[in-house]
N, C-alpha and C positions, 0 to 999 in steps of 0.2 A: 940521460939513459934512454936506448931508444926501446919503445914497444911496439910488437908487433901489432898489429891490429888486422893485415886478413880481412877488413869488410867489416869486424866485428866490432862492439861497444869495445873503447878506450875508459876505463873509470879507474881515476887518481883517487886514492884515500889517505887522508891528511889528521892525525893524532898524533900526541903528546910523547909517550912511548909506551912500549908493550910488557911494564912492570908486571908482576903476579898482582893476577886481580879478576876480577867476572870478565867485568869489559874486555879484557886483554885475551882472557883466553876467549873469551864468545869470536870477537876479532879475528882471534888466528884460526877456528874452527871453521868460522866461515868461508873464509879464505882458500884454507885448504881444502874446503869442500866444494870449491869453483872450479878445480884444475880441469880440464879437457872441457869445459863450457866455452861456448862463442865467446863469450866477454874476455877482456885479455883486460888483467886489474895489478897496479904497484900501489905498495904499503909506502907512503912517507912518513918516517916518523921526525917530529922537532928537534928531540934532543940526540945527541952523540953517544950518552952513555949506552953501552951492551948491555942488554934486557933479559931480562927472564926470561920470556918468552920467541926470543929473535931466535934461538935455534932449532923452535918447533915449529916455524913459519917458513912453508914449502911453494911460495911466490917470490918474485922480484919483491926487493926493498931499498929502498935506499935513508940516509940521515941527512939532514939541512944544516946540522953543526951546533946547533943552538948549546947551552950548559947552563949548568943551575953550581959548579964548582966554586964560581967566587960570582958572589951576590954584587961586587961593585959594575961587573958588566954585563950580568945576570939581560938586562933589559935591551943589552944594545947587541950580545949574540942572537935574541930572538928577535928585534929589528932582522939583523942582517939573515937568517933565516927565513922570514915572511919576502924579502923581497926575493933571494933563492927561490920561493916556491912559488912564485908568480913567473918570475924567470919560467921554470919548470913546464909550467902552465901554457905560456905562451911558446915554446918549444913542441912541447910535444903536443898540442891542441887536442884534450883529452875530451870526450863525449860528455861525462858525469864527474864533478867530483865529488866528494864525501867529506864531509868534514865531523869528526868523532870528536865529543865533549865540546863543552864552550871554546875553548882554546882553538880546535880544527875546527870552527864555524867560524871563528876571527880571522884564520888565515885564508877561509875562502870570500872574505866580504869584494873582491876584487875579481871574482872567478866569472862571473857571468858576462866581465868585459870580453872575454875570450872565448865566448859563444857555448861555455858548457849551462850542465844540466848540474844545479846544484843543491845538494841531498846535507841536511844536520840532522845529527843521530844525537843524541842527547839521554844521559843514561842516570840522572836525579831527580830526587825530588826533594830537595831542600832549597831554600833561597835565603836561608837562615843566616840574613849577615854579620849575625855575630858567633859563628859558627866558623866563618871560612877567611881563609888568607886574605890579604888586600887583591893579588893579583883575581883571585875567585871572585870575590866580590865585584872587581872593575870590570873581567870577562863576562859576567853575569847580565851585567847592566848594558855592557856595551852591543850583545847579542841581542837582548831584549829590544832593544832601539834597531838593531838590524833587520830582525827577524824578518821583516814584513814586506822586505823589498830586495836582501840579499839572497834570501832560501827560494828556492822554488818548493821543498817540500820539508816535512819540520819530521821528525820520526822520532817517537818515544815509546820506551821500554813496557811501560806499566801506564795503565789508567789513572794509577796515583800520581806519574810524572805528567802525562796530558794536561789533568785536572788543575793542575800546580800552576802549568805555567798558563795556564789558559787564564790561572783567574789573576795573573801578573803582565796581562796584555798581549802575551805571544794570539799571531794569527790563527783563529780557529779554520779558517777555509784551508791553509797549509798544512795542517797538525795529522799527523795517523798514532796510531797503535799497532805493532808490531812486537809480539811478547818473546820473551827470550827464551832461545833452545840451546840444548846441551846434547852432545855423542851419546844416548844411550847404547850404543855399542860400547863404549872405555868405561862408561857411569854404570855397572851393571852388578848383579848377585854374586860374590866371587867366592874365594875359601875365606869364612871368618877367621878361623882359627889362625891362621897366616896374618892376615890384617891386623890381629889384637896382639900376635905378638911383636907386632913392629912397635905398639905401642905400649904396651905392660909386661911383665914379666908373668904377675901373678894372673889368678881370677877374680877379679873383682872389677863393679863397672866403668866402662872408659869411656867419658865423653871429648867430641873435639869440637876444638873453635876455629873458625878458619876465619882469616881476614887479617890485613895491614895493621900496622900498629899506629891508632891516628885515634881522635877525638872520637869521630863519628861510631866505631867501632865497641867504644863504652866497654872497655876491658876494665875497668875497676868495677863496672857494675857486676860484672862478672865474678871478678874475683870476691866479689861481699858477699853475692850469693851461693859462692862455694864455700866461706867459710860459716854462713848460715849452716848449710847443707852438712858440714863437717861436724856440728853437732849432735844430729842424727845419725850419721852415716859416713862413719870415718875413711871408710875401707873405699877410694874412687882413686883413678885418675884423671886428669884434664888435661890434655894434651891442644897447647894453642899454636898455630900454622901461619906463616903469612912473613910478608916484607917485615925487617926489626921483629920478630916478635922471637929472638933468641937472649943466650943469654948475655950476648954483648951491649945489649939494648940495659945499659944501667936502671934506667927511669921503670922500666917494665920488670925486670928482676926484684928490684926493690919494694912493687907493690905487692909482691907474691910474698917478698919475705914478712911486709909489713902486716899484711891478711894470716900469715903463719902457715900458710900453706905449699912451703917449698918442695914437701917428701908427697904432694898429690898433684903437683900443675908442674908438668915438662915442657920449658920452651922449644920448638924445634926449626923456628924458622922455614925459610921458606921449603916446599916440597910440592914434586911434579908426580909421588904415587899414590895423590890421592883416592883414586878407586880401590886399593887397598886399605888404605885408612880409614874411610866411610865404612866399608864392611868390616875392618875390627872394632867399629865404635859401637858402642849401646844405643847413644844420644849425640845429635848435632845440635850445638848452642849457639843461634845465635843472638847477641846480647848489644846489636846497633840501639842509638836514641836517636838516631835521624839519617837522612840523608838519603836510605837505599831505597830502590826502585823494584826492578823485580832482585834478588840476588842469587846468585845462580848455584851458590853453596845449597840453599833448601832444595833445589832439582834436583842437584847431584845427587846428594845423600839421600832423597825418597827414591831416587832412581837406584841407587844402592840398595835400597831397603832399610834404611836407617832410619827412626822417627827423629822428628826434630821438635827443638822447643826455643821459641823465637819471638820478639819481642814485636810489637805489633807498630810493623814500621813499616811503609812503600804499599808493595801487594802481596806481604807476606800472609798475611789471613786470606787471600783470594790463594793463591799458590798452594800453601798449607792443609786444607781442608781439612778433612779427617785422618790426616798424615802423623799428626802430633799436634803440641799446645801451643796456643799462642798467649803475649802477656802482654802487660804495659809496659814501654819503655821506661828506665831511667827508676824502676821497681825492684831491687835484689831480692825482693821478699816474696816477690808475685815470682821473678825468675827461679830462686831455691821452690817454692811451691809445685812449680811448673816440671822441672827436674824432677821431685820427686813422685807426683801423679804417673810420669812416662814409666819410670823405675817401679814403680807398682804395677803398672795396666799390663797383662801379660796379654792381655789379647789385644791392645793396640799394637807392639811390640809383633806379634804375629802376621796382622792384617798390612802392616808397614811394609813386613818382610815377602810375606806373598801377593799383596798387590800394587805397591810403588812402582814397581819396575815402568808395568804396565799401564799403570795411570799419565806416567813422565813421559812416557814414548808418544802413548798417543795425542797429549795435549803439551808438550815442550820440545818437542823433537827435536833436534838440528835439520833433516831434511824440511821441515815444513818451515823453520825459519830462515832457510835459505832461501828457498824457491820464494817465498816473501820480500825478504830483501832484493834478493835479484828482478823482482816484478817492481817496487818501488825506484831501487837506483836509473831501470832502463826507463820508467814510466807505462809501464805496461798494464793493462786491465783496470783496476778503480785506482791506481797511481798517476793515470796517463793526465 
């Protein structure tokens, strides 16, 4: 595929796919916030499958073919992929490329033969190998051993991701910090009363949980602490958002029935109105034990005006402030606590609603994380 280029930076960006998730949408916000700049930028993604987010993404894109459909050649579509995107590479002789998550920094370990500028964005903080797939773990280690000779520059989300990998050997002369922004244009104060009814019928409080249906996400600590919670305070709903997290998803149906709480927790699966959702919610939960970075569900919803109450993982307690509660992971009891403080504090509930907005904009912005990235991808000013 050819790009125009005009004079201007060419910069290829090389990820997994654009699933509902932070990353995915930070990705396409960003993106779509480049249109009419000098840089002329294509999205590659690895896999074939259609995305979530592929029909909010208002750049060239293109897929490498790769598949995850049958695990027997699972290994040898993305072989024949990484060679595609080298191909790619030498084709279109791109300025910068990018490579998102350990996976897009593996595919660029051969980019700088072709004279780019190469940029890893890395968006965890867990190295937890008994936490993550074989292929996580093998990407994990094999980036670690690259890091230091394949990146020209290492970029991470949070202070807690820097710190992580700094103290696992990655290059500290490489490494930045770059914090994560969100549209507070779409993330903004909207009609409550509209938003709750997407989510309840009655009046009674509604919290939501957003996020994929995986390990790291700790949706059974979740639901332990809702049926804690349920013996105070029957009258709630819980509305949980995200990839599987419907009611096809047997494994995840099952714990709600097994917690007894099927007539207070709605599966709803994935959904793109979440600025509606935020503002019919009481409380955002979120109830990870590892892994996250910054996650970009707490901006939303403080940008919303929603308190949150969030288990104290990545830089959720630097992000959080006095927004709402923070807990200890992998605690149902610290988490039902934490829910019910928020559900009492009427005046945190207030200060949430009249000053999140404003706190999000001015310290998570999407323009100020663009104009960021755009200054590290080209090497411009303390990136150079």
């Amino acid at each position: 595929m050819e790009i125009a280029s005009d004079g201007c930076k060419k910069i290829i960006h090389i990820l997994p796919t654009l699933i509902q998730g932070g990353v995915s949408r930070l990705i396409v916000d960003y993106l779509n916030s480049t249109k009419g700049n000098s840089e002329q930028h294509l999205l590659v993604k690895m896999f074939m499958e259609h995305d979530f987010f592929d029909d909010d993404l208002h750049i060239p894109y293109l897929t490498l073919g790769a598949s995850r459909q049958n695990k027997f050649i699972y290994f040898w579509t993305l072989f024949i992929a990484f060679i595609r995107f080298n191909f790619l590479l030498f084709k279109e002789k791109p300025d910068v490329v990018v490579g998102w998550h350990y996976y897009g920094g593996l595919f660029t370990a051969f980019a700088k033969l072709f004279g780019c500028r190469v940029i890893w964005s890395i968006h965890a903080t867990s190295m937890d190998q008994n936490s993550k797939k074989l292929i996580s773990r093998v990407s994990q280690k094999i980036t670690q051993k690259l890091s230091s000779f394949c990146a020209d520059r290492i970029h991470f989300c949070s202070a807690a991701g820097y710190d992580l990998h700094l103290e696992y050997g990655w290059p500290k002369d490489k490494m930045c910090v770059i914090d994560n922004g969100i549209d507070t244009k779409a993330f903004c104060p909207l009609n409550v009363r509209r938003g709750k009814s997407l989510l309840s019928s009655g009046e009674v409080p509604v919290f939501v949980c957003v996020g994929r249906y995986d390990a790291q996400k700790d949706h059974e600590n979740l639901l332990s602490a809702l049926f804690e919670l349920k013996g105070t305070h029957s009258d709630f709903v819980c509305c949980i958002i995200g990839k599987e997290c419907d009611p096809s998803n047997k494994e995840l149906a099952g714990l709600v029935a097994k917690w007894g709480l099927s007539d207070q927790v709605k599966l709803l699966g994935q959904r793109k109105d979440l600025p509606e959702i935020y503002n019919g919610a009481d409380i955002k939960i979120l109830s990870s034990s590892f892994g996250e970075s910054m996650p970009l569900v707490i901006l939303e919803a403080i940008s919303c005006g929603t308190p949150v109450v969030a288990t104290d993982v990545g830089s959720t307690k630097e992000i959080t402030k006095d927004f709402g509660v923070i807990v200890p992971p992998k605690d149902s009891h610290a988490l039902c606590e934490g829910i019910k403080a928020v559900l009492n504090d009427q005046d945190l509930q207030s200060y949430v609603s009249e000053h999140g907005h404003a706190y999000i904009t001015q310290n998570y912005g999407l323009e100020k994380m663009a104009e960021q990235y755009t200054d590290l991808f080209c090497g411009r000013g303390i990136y150079s």
